[in-house]
C-alpha positions as CSV (number, residue, x, y, z in Angstrom):
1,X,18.8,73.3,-8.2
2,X,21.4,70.8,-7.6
3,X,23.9,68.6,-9.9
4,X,24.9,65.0,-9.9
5,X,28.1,66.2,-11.1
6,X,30.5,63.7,-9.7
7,X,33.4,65.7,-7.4
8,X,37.0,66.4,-8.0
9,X,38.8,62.9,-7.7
10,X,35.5,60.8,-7.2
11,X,35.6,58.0,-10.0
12,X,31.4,57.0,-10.6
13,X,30.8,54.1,-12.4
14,X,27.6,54.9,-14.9
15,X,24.7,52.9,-14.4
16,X,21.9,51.7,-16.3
17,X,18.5,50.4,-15.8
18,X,18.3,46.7,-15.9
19,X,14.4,45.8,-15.2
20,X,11.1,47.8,-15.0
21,X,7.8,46.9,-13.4
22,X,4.8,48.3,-12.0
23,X,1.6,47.4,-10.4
24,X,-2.1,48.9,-10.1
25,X,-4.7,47.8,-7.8
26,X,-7.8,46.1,-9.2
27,X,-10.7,48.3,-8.8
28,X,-11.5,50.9,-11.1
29,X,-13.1,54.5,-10.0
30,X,-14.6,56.3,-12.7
31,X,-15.3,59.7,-12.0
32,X,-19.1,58.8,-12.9
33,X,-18.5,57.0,-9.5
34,X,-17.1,60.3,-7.8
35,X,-20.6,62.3,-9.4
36,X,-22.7,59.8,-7.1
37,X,-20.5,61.4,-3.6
38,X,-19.4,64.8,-4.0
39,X,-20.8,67.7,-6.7
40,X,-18.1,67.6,-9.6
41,X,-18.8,65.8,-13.0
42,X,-17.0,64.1,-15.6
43,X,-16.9,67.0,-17.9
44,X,-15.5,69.2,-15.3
45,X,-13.3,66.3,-14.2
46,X,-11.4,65.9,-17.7
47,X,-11.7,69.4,-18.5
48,X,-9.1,70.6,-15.8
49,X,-7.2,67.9,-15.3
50,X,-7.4,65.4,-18.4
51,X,-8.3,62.8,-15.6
52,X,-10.6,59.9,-15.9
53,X,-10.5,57.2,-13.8
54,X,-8.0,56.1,-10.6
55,X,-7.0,53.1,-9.0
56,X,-8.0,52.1,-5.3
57,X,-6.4,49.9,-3.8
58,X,-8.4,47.4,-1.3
59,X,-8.1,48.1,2.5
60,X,-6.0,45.4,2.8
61,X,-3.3,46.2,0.7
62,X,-0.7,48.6,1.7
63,X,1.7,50.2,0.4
64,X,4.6,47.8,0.8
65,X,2.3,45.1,-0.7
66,X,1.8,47.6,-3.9
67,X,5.6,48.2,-4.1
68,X,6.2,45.0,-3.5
69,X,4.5,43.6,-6.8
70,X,6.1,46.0,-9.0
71,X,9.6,45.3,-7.3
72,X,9.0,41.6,-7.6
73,X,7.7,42.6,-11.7
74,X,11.4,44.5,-12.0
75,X,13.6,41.8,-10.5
76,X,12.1,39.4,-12.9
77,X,12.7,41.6,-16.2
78,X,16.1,42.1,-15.0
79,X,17.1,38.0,-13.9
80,X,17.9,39.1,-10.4
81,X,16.4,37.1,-7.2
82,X,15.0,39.2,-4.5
83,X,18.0,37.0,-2.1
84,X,20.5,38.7,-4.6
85,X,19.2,42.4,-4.1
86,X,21.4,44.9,-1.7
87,X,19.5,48.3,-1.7
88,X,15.7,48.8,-1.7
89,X,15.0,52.5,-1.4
90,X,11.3,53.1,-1.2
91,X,10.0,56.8,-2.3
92,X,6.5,57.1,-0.9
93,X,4.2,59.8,1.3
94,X,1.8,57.4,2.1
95,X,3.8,55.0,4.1
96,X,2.5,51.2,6.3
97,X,3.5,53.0,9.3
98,X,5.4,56.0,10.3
99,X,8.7,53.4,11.3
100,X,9.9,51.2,10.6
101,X,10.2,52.8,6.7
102,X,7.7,51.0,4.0
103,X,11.1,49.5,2.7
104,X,11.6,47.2,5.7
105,X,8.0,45.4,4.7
106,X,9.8,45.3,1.1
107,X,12.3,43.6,1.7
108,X,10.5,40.7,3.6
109,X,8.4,40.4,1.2
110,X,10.5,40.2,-1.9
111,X,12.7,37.9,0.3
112,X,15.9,40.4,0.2
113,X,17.0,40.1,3.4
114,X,20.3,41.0,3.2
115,X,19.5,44.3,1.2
116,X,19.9,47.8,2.9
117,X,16.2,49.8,2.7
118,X,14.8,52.6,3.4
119,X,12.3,55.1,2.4
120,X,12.7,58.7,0.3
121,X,9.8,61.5,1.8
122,X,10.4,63.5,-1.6
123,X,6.4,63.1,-2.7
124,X,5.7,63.1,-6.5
125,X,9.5,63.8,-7.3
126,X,10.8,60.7,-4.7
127,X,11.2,58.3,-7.6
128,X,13.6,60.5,-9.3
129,X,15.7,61.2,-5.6
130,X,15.7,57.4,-5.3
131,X,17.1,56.9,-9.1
132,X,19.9,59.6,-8.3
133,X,20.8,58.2,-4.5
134,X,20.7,54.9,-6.1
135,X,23.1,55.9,-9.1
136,X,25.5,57.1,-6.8
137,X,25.2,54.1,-4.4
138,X,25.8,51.2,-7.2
139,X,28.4,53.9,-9.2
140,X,30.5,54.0,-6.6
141,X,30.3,50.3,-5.8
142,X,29.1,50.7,-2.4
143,X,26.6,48.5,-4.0
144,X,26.1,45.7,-6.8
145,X,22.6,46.5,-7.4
146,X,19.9,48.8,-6.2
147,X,16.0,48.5,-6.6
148,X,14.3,51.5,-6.4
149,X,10.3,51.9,-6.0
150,X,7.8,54.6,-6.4
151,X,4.8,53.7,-4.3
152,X,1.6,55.5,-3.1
153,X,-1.8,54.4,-1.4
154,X,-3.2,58.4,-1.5
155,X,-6.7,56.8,-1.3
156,X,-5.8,56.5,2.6
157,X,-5.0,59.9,3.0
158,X,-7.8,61.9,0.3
159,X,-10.6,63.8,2.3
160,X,-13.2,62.4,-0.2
161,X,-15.6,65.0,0.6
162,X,-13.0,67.6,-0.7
163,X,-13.9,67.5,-4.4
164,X,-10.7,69.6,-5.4
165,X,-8.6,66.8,-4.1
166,X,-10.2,63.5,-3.9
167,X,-10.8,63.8,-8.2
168,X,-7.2,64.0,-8.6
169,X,-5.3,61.1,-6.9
170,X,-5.1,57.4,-7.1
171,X,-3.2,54.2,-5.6
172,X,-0.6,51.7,-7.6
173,X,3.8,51.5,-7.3
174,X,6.2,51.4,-10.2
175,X,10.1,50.0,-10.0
176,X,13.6,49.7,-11.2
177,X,16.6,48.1,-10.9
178,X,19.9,49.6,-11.3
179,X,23.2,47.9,-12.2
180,X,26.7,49.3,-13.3
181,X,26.1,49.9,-17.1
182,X,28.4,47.2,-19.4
183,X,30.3,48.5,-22.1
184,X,27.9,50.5,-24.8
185,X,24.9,49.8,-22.5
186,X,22.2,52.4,-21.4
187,X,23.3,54.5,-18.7
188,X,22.3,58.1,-16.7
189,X,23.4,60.7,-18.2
190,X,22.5,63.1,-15.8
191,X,20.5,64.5,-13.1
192,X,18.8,67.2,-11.6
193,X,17.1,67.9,-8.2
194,X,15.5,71.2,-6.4
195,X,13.9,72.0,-3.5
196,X,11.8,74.8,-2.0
197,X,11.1,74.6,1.4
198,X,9.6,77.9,2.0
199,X,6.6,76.7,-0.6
200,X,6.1,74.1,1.8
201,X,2.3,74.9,2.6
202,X,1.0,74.9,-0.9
203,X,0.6,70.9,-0.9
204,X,1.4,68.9,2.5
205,X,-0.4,66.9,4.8
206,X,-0.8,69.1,7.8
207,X,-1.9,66.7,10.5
208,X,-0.6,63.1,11.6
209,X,3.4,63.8,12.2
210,X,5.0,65.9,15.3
211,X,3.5,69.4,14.8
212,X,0.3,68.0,15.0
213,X,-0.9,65.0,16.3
214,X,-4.2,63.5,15.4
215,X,-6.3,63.2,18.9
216,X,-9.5,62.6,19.8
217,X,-10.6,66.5,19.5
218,X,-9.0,67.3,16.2
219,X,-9.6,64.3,14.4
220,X,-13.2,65.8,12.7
221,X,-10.9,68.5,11.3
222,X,-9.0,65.4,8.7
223,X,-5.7,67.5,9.2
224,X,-4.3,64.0,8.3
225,X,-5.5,64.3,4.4
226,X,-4.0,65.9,1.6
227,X,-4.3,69.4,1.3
228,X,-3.6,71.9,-2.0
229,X,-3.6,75.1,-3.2
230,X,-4.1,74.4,-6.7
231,X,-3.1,77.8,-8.9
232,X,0.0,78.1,-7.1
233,X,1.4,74.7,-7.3
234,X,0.0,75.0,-11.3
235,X,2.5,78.1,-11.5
236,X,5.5,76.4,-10.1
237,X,4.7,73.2,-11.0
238,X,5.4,74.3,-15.0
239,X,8.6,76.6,-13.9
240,X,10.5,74.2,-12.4
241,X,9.2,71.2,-14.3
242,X,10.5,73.3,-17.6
243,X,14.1,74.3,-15.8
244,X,14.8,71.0,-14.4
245,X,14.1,69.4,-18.3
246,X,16.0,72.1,-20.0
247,X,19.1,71.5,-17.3
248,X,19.2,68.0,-17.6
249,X,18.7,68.0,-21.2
250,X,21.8,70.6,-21.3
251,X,23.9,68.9,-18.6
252,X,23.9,65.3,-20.8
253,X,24.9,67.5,-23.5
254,X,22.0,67.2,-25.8
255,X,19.2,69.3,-27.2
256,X,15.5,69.0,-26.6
257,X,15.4,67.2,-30.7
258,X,17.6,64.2,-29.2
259,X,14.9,63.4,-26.7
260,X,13.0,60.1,-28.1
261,X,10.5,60.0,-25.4
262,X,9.6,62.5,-22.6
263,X,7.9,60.7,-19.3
264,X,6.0,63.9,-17.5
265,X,4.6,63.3,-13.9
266,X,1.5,62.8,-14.4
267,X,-0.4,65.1,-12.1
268,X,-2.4,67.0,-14.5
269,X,-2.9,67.0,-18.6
270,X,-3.0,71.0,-18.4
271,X,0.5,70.8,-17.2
272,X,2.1,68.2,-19.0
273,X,1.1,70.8,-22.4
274,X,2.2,73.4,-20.7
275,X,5.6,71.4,-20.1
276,X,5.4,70.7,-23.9
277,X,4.7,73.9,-25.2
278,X,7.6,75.2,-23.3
279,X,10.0,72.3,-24.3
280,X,9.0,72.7,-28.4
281,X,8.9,68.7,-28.1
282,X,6.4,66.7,-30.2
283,X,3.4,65.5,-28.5
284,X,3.6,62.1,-30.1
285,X,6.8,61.7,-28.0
286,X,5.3,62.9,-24.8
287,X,3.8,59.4,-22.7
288,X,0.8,60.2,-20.8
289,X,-1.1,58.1,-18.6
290,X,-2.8,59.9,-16.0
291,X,-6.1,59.7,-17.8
292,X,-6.1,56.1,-16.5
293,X,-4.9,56.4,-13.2
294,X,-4.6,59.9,-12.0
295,X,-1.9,61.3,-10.1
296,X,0.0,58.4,-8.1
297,X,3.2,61.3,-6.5
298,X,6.4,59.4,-6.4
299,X,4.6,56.1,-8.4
300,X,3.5,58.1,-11.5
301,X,6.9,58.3,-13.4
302,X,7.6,54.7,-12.2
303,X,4.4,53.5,-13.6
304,X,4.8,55.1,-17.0
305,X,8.6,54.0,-17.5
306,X,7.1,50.8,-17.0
307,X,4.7,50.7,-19.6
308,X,6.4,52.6,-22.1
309,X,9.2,50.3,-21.8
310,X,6.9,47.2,-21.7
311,X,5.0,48.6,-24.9
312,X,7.7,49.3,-27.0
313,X,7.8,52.8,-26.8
314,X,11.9,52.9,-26.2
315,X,14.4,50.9,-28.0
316,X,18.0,50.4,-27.1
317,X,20.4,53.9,-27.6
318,X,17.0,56.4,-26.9
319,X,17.3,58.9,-24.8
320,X,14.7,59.6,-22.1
321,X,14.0,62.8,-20.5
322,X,12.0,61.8,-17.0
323,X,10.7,64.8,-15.0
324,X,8.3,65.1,-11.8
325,X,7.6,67.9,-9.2
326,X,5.5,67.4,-6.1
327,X,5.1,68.8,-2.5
328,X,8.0,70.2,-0.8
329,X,7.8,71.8,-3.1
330,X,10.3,69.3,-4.9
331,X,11.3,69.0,-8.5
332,X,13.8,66.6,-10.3
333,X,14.9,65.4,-13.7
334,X,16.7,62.5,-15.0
335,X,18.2,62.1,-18.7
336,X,18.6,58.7,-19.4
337,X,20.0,56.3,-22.3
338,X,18.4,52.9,-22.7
């Protein structure tokens, strides 16, 4: 587990969230729609994973054009023109093309042509590494701004034959921008990150990159969809999802009662209670989407910062606690003040 501690000597400007958006695709699948193409049912659906429905998005939208929408969404809360933005970090696993990064169609499309971009490979935690790269970036006024997006089409990359995988995942992008925090304004009050490389093959995509190349004999095999080993990644999914909170909660110097609003990725409803139980938290203060639109990796946090900020759900001077692990496996946590 790693810090945002600031060094010896290194002066970090704080920074604070100045706009939110997000964006879903249009059509709906229920998982009545999944019972017609692989044996699974609603019941056992929402049973293990609190799951309902997901977004797809259509085959011509990719990923760039959903991050691109909830970038646009952010900008506009936040009064800044896409000409004015000068870092777009992308977090995403399901990226246009392997290069250039998803963040180069981003900033053509948002019309940011002078930003810096590139993309974050951190899976359902890559929101949370962009928030902390980007906190450091704008803190130490390397930059005047930064955007940073969480976006995901995993309906391009779910073997939906595979009825353990292709129930859990869904398409849409969620965004921020981050200034230098005024006087009294919101800001991060700190972060946490973790990885575990040697987990690694509990939740990957095996085929499509270097160490395996799809070809013409392997291709019936669909190495180049997502793959899981679902107890395991349950076990250290909750472990490291409960240390990161309780570090970041500790490292802003507060306690687990000064947290208005807890934003869980939203992979699973058996591990977001788990998460809860664990934290003593209220479940009233716990936002939880994933019944709507399953498990989106690095968009999920995004998505629900976006609409519990849109709905009301956080007023100026709350603290947030936003946590997320993924594939790596990867963990993070981020305590903020609105």
């Amino acid at each position: 587990m790693t810090s945002s501690a600031p060094q010896p000597g290194q002066t970090i400007t704080p920074v604070r969230i100045a706009g939110t958006g997000s964006y879903l695709p249009e059509r709906i699948m229920t998982n009545q729609e999944l019972e017609k193409s692989v044996d699974t049912s609603d019941e056992w659906i929402v049973s293990r994973t609190g799951i309902r429905a997901r977004r797809i998005a259509a085959d011509d939208e990719n990923t760039s054009d959903l991050a691109s929408k909830a970038g646009l969404k952010a900008l506009e809360q936040a009064g800044i023109d896409g000409a004015d933005v000068d870092l777009i970090i992308v977090a995403t696993i399901t990226p246009d093309t392997l290069t250039p990064a998803t963040a180069c169609y981003v900033q053509q499309k948002i019309g940011a042509l002078g930003a810096v971009a590139f993309d974050v490979s951190a899976a359902c935690s890559g929101f949370l590494y962009a928030l902390e790269i980007a906190r450091h970036s704008v803190g130490a006024g390397a930059f005047k701004n930064a955007l940073i997006i969480g976006a995901e089409k995993l309906s391009a990359f779910v073997d939906w034959t595979d009825r353990n995988t292709c129930v859990l995942f869904g398409d849409g992008a969620g965004a921020a921008v981050i200034v230098p925090s005024e006087n009294g304004g919101g800001r991060v009050l700190s972060s946490q990150l973790g990885t575990d490389g040697a987990q690694a093959e509990l939740l990957n995509i095996p085929g499509g990159g270097s160490a395996c190349p799809i070809t013409v004999e392997n291709a019936p095999q669909k190495l180049a969809t997502l793959a899981m080993q679902g107890r395991e990644v349950f076990k250290h999914a909750v472990n490291a999802m409960k240390k990161a909170s309780i570090d970041g909660i500790t490292a802003a110097g507060l306690t687990a009662k000064d947290i208005k609003l807890l934003i869980p990725h939203q992979a699973n409803l058996r591990i977001i209670d788990a998460i809860v139980e664990r934290l003593e938290v209220n479940r009233d203060d716990v936002y939880i989407n994933l019944d709507k639109y399953g498990n989106t990796s690095a968009a999920a946090v995004a998505i629900a910062l976006d609409e519990a900020h849109r709905e009301g759900r956080v007023e100026r001077g709350d603290k947030i606690l936003l946590v997320a692990f993924g594939a790596g496996l990867t963990w993070a946590s981020a305590v903020i003040e609105w």
